[in-house]
Backbone as XML, in Angstrom:
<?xml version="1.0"?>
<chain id="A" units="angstrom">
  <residue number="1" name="UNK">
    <atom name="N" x="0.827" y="-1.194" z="0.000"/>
    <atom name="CA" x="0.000" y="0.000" z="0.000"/>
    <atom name="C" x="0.873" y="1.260" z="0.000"/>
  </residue>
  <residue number="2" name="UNK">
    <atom name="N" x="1.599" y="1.195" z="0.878"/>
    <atom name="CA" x="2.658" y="2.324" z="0.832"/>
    <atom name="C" x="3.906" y="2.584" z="-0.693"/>
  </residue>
  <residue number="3" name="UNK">
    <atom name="N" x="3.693" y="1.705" z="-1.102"/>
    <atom name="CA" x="4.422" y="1.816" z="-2.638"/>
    <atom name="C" x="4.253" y="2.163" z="-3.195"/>
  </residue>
  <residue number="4" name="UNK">
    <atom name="N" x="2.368" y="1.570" z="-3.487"/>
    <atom name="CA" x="1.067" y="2.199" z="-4.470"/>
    <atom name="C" x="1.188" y="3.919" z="-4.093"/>
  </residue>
  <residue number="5" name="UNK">
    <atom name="N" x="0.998" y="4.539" z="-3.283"/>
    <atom name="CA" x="1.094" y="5.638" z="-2.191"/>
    <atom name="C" x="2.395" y="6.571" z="-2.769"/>
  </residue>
  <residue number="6" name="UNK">
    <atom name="N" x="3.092" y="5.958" z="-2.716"/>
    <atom name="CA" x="4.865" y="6.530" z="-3.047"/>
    <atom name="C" x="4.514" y="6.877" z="-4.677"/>
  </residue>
  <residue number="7" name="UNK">
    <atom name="N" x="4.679" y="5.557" z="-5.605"/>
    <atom name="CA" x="4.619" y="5.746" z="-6.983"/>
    <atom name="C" x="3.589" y="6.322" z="-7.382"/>
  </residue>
  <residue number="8" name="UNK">
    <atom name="N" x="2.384" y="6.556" z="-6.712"/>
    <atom name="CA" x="1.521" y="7.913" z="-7.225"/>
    <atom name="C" x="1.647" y="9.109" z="-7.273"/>
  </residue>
  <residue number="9" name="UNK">
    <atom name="N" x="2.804" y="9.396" z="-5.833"/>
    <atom name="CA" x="2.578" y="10.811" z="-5.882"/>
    <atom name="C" x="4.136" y="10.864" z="-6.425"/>
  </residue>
  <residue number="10" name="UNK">
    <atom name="N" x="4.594" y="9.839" z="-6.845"/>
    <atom name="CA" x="6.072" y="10.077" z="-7.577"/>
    <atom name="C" x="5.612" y="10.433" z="-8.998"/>
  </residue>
  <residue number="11" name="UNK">
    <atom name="N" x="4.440" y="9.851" z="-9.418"/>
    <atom name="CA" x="3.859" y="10.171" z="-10.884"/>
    <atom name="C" x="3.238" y="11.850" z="-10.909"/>
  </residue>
  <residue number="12" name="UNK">
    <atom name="N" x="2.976" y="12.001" z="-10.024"/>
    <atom name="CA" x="1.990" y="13.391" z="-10.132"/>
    <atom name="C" x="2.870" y="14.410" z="-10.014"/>
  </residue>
  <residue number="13" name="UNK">
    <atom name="N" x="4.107" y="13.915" z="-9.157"/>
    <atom name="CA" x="5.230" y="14.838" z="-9.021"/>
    <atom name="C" x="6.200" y="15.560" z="-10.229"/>
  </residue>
  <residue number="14" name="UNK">
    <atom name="N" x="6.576" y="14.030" z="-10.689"/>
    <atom name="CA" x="6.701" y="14.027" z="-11.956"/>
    <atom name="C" x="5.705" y="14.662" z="-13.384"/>
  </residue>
  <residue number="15" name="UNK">
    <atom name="N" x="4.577" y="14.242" z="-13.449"/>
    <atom name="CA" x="4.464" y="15.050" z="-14.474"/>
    <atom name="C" x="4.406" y="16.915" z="-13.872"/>
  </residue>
  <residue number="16" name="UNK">
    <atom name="N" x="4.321" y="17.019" z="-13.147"/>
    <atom name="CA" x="4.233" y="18.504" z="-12.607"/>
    <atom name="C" x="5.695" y="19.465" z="-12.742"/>
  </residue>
  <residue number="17" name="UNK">
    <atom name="N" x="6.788" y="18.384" z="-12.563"/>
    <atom name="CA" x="8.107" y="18.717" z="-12.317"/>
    <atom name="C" x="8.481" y="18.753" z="-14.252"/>
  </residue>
  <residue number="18" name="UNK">
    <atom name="N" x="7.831" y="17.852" z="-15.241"/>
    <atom name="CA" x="8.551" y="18.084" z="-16.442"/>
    <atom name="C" x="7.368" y="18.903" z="-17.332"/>
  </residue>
  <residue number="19" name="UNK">
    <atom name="N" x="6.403" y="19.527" z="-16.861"/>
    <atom name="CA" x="5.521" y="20.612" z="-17.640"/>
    <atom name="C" x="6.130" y="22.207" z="-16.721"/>
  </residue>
  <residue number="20" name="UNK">
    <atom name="N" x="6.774" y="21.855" z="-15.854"/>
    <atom name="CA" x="7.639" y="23.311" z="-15.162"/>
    <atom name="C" x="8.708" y="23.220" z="-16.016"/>
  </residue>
  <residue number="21" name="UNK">
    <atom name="N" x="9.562" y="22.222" z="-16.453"/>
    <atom name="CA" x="10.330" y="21.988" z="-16.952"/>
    <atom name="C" x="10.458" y="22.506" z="-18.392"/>
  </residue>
  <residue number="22" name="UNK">
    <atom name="N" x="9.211" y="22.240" z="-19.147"/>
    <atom name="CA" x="8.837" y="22.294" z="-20.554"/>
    <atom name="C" x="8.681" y="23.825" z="-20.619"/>
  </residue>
  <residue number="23" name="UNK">
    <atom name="N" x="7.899" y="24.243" z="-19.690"/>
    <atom name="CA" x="7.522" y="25.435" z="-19.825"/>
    <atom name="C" x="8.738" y="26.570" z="-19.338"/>
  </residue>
  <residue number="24" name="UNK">
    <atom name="N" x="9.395" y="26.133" z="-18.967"/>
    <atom name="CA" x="10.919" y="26.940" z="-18.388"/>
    <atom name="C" x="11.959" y="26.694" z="-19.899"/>
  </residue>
  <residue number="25" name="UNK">
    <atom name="N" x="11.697" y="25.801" z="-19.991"/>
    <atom name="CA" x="13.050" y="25.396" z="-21.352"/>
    <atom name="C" x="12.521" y="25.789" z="-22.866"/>
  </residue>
  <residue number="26" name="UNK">
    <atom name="N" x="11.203" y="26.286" z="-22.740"/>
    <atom name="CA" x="10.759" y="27.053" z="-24.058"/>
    <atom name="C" x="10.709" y="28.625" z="-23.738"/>
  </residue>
  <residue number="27" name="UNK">
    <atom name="N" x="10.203" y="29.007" z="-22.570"/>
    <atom name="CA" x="10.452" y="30.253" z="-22.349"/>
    <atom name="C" x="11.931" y="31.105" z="-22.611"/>
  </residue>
  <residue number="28" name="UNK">
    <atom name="N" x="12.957" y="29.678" z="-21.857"/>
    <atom name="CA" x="14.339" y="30.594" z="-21.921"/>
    <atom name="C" x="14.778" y="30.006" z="-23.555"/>
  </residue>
  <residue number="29" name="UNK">
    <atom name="N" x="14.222" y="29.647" z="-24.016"/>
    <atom name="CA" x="14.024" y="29.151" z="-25.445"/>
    <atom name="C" x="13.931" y="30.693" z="-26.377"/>
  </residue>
  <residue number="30" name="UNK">
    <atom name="N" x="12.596" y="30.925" z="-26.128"/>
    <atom name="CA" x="12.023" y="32.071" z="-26.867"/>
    <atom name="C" x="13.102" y="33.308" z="-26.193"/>
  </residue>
  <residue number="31" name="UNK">
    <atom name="N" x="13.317" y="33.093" z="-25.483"/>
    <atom name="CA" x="14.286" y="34.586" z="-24.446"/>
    <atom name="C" x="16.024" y="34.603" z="-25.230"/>
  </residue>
  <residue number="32" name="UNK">
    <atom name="N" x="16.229" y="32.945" z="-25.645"/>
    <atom name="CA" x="17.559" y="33.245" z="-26.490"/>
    <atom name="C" x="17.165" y="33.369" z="-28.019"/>
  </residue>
  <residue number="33" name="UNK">
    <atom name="N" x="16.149" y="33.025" z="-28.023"/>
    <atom name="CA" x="15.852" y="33.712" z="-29.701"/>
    <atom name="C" x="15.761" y="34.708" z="-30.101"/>
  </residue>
  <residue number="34" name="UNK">
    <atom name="N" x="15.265" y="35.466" z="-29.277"/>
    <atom name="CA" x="14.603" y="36.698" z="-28.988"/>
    <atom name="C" x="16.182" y="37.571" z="-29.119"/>
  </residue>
  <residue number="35" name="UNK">
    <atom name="N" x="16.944" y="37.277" z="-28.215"/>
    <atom name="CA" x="18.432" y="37.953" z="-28.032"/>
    <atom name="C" x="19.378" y="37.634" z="-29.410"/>
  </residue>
  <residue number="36" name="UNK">
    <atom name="N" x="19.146" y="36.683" z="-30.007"/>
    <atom name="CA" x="19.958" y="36.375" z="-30.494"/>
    <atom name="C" x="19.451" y="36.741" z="-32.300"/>
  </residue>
  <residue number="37" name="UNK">
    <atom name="N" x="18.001" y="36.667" z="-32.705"/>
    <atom name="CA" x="17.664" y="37.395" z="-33.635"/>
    <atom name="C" x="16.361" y="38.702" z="-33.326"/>
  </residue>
  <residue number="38" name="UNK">
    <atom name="N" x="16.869" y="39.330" z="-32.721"/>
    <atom name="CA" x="16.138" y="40.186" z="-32.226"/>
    <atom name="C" x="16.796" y="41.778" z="-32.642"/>
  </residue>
  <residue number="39" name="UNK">
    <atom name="N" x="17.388" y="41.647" z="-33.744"/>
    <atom name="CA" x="17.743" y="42.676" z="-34.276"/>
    <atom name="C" x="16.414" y="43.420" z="-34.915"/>
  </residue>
  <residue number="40" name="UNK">
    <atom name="N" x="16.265" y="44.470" z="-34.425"/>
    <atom name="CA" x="14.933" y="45.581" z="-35.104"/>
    <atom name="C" x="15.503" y="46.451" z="-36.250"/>
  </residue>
  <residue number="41" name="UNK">
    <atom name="N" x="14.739" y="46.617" z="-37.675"/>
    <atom name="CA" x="15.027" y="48.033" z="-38.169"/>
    <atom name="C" x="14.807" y="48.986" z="-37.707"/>
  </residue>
  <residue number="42" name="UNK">
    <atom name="N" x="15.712" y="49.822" z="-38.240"/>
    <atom name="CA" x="15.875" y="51.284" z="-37.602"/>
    <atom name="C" x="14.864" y="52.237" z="-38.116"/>
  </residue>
  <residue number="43" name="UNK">
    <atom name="N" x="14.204" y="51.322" z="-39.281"/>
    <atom name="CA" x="12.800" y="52.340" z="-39.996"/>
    <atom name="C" x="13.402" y="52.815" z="-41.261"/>
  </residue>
  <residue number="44" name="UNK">
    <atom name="N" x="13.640" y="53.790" z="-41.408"/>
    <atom name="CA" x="13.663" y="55.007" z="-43.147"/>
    <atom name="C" x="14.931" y="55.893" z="-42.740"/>
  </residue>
  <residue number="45" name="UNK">
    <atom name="N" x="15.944" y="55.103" z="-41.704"/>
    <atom name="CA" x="17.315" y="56.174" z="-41.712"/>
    <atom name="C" x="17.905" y="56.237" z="-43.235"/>
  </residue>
  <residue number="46" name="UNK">
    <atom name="N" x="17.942" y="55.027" z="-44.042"/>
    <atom name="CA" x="18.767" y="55.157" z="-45.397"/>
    <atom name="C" x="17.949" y="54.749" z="-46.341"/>
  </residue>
  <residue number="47" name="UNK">
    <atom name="N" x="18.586" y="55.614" z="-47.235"/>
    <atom name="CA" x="17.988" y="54.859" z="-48.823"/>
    <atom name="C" x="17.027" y="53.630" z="-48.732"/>
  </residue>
  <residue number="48" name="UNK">
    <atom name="N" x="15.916" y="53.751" z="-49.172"/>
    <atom name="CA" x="15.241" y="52.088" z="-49.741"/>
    <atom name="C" x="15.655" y="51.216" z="-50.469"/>
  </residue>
  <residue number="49" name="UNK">
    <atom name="N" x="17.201" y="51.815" z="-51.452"/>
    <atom name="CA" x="18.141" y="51.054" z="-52.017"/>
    <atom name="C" x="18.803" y="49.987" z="-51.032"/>
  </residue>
  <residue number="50" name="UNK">
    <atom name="N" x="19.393" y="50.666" z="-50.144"/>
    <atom name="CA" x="20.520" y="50.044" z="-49.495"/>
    <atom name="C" x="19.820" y="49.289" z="-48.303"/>
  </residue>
  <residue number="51" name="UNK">
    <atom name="N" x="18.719" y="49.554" z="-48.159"/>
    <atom name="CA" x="17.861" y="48.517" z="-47.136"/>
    <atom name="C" x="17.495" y="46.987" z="-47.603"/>
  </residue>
  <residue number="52" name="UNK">
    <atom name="N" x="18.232" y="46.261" z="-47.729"/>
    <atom name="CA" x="17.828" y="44.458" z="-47.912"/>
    <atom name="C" x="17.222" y="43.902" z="-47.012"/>
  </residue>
  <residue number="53" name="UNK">
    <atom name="N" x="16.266" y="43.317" z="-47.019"/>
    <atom name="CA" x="15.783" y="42.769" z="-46.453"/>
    <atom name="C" x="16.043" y="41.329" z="-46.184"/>
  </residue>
  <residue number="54" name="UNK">
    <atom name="N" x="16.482" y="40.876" z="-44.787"/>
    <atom name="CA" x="17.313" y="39.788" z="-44.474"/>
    <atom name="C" x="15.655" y="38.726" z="-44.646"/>
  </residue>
  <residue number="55" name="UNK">
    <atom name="N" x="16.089" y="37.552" z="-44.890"/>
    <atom name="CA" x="15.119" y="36.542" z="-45.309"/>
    <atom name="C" x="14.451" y="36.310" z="-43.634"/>
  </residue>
  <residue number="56" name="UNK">
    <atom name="N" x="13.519" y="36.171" z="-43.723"/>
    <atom name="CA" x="12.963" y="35.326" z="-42.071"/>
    <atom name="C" x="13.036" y="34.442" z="-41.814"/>
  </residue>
  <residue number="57" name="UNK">
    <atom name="N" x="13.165" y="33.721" z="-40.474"/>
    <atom name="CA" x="13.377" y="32.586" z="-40.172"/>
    <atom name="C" x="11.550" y="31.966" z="-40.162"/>
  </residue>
  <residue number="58" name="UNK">
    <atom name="N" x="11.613" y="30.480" z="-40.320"/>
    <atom name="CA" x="10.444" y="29.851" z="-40.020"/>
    <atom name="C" x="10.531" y="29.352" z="-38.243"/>
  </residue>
  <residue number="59" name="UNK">
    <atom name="N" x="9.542" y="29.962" z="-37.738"/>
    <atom name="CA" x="8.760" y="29.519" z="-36.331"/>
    <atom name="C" x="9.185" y="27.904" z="-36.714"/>
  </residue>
  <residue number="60" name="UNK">
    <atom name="N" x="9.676" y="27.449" z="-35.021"/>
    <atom name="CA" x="9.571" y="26.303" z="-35.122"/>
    <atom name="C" x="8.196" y="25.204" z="-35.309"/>
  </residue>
  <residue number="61" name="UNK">
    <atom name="N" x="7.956" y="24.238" z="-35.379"/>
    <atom name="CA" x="7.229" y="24.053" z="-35.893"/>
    <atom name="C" x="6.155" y="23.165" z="-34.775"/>
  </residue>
  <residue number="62" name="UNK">
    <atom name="N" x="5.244" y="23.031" z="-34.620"/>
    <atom name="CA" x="4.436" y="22.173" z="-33.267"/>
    <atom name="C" x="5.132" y="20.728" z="-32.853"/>
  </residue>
  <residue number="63" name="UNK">
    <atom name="N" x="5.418" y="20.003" z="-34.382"/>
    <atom name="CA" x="5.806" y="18.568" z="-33.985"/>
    <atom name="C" x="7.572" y="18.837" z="-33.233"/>
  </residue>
  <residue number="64" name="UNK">
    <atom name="N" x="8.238" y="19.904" z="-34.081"/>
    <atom name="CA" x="9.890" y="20.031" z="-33.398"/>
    <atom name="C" x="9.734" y="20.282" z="-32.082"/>
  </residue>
  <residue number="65" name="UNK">
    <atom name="N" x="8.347" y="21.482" z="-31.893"/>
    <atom name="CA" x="8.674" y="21.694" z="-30.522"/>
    <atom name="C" x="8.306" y="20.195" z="-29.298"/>
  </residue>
  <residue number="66" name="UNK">
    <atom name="N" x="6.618" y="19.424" z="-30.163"/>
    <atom name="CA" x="7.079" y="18.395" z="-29.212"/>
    <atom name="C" x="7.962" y="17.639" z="-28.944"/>
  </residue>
  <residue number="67" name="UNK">
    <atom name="N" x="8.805" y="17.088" z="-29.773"/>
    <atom name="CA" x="9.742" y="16.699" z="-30.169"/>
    <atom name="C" x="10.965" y="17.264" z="-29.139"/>
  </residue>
  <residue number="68" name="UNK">
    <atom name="N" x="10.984" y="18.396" z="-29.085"/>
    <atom name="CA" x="12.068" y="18.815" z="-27.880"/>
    <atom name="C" x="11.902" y="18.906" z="-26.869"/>
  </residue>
  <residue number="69" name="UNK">
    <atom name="N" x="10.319" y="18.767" z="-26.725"/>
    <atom name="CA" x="10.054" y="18.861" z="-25.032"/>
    <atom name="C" x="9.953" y="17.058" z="-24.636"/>
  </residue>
  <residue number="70" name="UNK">
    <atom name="N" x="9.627" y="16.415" z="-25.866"/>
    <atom name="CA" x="9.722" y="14.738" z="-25.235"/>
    <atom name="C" x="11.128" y="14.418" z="-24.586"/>
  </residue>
  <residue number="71" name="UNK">
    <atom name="N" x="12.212" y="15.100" z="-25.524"/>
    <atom name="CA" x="13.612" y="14.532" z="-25.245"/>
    <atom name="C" x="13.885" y="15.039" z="-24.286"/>
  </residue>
  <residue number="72" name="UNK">
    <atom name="N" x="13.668" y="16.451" z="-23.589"/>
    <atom name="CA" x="14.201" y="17.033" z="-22.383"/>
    <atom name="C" x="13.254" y="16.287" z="-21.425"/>
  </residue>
  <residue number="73" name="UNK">
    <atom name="N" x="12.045" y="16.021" z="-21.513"/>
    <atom name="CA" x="11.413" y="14.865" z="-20.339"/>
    <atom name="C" x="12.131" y="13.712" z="-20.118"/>
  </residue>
  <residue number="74" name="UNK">
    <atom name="N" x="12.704" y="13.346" z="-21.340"/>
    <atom name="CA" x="13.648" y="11.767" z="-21.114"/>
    <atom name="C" x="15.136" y="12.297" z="-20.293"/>
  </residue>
  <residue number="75" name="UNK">
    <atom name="N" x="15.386" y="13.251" z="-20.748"/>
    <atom name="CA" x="16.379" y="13.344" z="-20.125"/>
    <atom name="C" x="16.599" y="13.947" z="-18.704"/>
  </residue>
  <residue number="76" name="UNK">
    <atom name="N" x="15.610" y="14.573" z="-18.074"/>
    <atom name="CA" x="15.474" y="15.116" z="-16.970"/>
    <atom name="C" x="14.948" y="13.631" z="-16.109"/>
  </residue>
  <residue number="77" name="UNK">
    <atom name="N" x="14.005" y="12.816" z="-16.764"/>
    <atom name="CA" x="13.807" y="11.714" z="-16.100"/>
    <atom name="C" x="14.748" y="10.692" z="-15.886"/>
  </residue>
  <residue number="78" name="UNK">
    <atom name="N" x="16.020" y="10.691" z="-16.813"/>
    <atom name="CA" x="17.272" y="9.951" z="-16.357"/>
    <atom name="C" x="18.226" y="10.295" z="-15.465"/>
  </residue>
  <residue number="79" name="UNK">
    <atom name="N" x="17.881" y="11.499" z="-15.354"/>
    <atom name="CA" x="19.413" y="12.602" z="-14.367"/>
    <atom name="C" x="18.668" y="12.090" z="-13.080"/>
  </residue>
  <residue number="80" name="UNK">
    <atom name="N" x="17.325" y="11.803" z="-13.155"/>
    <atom name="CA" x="16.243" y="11.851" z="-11.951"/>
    <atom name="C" x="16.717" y="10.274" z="-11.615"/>
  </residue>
  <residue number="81" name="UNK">
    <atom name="N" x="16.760" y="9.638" z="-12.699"/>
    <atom name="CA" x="16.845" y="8.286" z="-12.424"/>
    <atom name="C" x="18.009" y="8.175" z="-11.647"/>
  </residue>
  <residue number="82" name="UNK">
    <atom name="N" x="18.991" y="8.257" z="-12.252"/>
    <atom name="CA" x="20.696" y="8.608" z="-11.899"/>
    <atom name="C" x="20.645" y="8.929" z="-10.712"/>
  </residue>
  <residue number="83" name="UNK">
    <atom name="N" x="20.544" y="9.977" z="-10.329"/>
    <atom name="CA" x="20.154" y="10.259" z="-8.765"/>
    <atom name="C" x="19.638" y="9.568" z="-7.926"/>
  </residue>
  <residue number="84" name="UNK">
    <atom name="N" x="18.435" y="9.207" z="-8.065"/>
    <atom name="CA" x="17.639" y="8.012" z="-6.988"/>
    <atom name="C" x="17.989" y="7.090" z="-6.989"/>
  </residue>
  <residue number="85" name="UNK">
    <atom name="N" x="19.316" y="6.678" z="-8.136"/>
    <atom name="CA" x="19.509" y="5.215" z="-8.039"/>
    <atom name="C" x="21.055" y="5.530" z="-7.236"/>
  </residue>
  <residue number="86" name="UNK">
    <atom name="N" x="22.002" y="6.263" z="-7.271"/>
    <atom name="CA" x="22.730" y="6.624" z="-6.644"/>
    <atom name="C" x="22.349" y="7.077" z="-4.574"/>
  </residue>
  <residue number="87" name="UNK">
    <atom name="N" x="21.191" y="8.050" z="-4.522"/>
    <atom name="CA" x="20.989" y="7.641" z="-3.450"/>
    <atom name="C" x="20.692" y="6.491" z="-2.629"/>
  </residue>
  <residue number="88" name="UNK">
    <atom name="N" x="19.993" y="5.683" z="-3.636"/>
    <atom name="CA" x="19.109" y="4.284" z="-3.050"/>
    <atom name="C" x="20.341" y="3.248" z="-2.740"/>
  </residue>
  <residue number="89" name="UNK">
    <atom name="N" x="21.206" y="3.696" z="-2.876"/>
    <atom name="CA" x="22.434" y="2.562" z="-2.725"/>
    <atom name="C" x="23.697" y="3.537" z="-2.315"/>
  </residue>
  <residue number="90" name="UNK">
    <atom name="N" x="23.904" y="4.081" z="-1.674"/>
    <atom name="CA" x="24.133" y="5.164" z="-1.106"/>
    <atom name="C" x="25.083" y="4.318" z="0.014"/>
  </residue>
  <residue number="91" name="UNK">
    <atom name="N" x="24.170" y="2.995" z="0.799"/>
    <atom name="CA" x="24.679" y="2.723" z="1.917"/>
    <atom name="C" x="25.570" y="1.408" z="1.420"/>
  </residue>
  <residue number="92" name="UNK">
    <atom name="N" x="25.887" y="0.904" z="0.590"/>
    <atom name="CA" x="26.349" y="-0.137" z="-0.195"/>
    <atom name="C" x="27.616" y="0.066" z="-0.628"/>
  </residue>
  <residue number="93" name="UNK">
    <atom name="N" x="27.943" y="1.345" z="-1.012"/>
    <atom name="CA" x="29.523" y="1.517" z="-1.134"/>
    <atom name="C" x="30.074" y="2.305" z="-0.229"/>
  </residue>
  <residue number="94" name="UNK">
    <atom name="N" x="31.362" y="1.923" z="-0.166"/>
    <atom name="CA" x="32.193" y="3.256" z="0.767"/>
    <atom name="C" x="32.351" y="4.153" z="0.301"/>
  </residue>
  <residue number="95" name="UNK">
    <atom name="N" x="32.321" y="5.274" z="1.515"/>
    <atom name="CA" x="32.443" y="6.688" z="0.957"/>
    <atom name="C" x="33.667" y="7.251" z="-0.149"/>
  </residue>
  <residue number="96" name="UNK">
    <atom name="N" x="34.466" y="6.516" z="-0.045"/>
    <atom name="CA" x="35.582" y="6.724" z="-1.234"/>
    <atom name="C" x="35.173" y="6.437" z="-2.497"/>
  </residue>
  <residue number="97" name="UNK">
    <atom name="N" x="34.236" y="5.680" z="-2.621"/>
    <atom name="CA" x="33.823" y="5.379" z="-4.018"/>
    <atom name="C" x="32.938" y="6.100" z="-4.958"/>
  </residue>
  <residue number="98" name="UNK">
    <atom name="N" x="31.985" y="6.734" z="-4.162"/>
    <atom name="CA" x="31.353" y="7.779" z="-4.883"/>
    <atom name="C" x="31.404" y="8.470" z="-5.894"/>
  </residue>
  <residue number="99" name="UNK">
    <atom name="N" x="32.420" y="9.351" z="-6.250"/>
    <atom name="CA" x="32.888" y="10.020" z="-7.181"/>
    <atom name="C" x="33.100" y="8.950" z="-8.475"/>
  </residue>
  <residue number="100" name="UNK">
    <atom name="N" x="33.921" y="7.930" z="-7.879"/>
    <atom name="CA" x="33.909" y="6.479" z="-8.804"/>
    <atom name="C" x="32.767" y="6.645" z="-9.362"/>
  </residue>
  <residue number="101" name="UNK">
    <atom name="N" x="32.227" y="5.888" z="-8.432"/>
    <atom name="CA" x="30.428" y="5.432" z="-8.681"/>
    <atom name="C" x="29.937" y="6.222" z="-9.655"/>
  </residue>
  <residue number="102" name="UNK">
    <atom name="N" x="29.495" y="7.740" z="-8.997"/>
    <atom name="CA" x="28.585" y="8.481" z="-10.529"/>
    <atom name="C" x="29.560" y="8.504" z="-11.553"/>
  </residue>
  <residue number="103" name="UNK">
    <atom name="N" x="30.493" y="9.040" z="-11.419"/>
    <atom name="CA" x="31.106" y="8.810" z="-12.933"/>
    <atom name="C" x="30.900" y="7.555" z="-13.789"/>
  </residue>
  <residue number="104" name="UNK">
    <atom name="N" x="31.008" y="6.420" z="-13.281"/>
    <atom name="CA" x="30.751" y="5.288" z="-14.245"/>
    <atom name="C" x="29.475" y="4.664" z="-14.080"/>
  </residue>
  <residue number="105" name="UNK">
    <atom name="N" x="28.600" y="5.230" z="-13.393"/>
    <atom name="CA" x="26.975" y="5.013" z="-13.516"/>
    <atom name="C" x="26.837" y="6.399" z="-14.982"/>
  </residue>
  <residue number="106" name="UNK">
    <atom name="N" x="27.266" y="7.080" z="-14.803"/>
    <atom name="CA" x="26.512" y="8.380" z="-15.934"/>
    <atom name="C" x="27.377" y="8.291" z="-16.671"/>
  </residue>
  <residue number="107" name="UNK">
    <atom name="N" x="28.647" y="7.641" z="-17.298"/>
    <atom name="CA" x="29.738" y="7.485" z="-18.410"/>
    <atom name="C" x="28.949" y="6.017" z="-18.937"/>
  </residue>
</chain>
């Protein structure tokens, strides 16, 4: 009963923890796009000659973006994994080994 109990609210936790997640990693998403092509015209300072117009980029697209939010769920759920499986056995190696340990659990 207490397992059932645990892995429920480990599920509810979880999806709560990778839609904060999703929604944090598209925001600072849009925030480096934003910086990074976020160059504005200056309007009618020069000639209409010498004004080119740089091509636009295409918006990513619904399936890329799910697509990037599935893989950052997999991968936030392995660092998660990594962790709990490193604590859960925690008492099994000596303290010298640790550093060992995650390195060749996550290599």
């Amino acid at each position: 009963m207490t397992d059932e109990h645990l892995m429920r609210q480990w599920a509810d936790a979880h999806s709560d923890f990778t839609s904060d997640l999703d929604r944090g990693l598209l925001r600072l998403g849009r925030f480096v796009n934003a910086r990074l092509h976020g160059g504005r015209s200056i309007g009618k300072a020069y000639a209409p000659a010498a004004c080119v117009a740089a091509p636009s980029e295409q918006p990513m697209s619904a399936t890329a973006r799910g697509a990037l939010a599935g893989l950052t769920a997999c991968v936030a759920t392995s660092a998660l994994l990594v962790t709990v499986a490193l604590l859960a056995t925690a008492d099994m190696h000596p303290a010298a080994a640790h550093p060992l340990m995650a390195h060749t659990i996550v290599a």
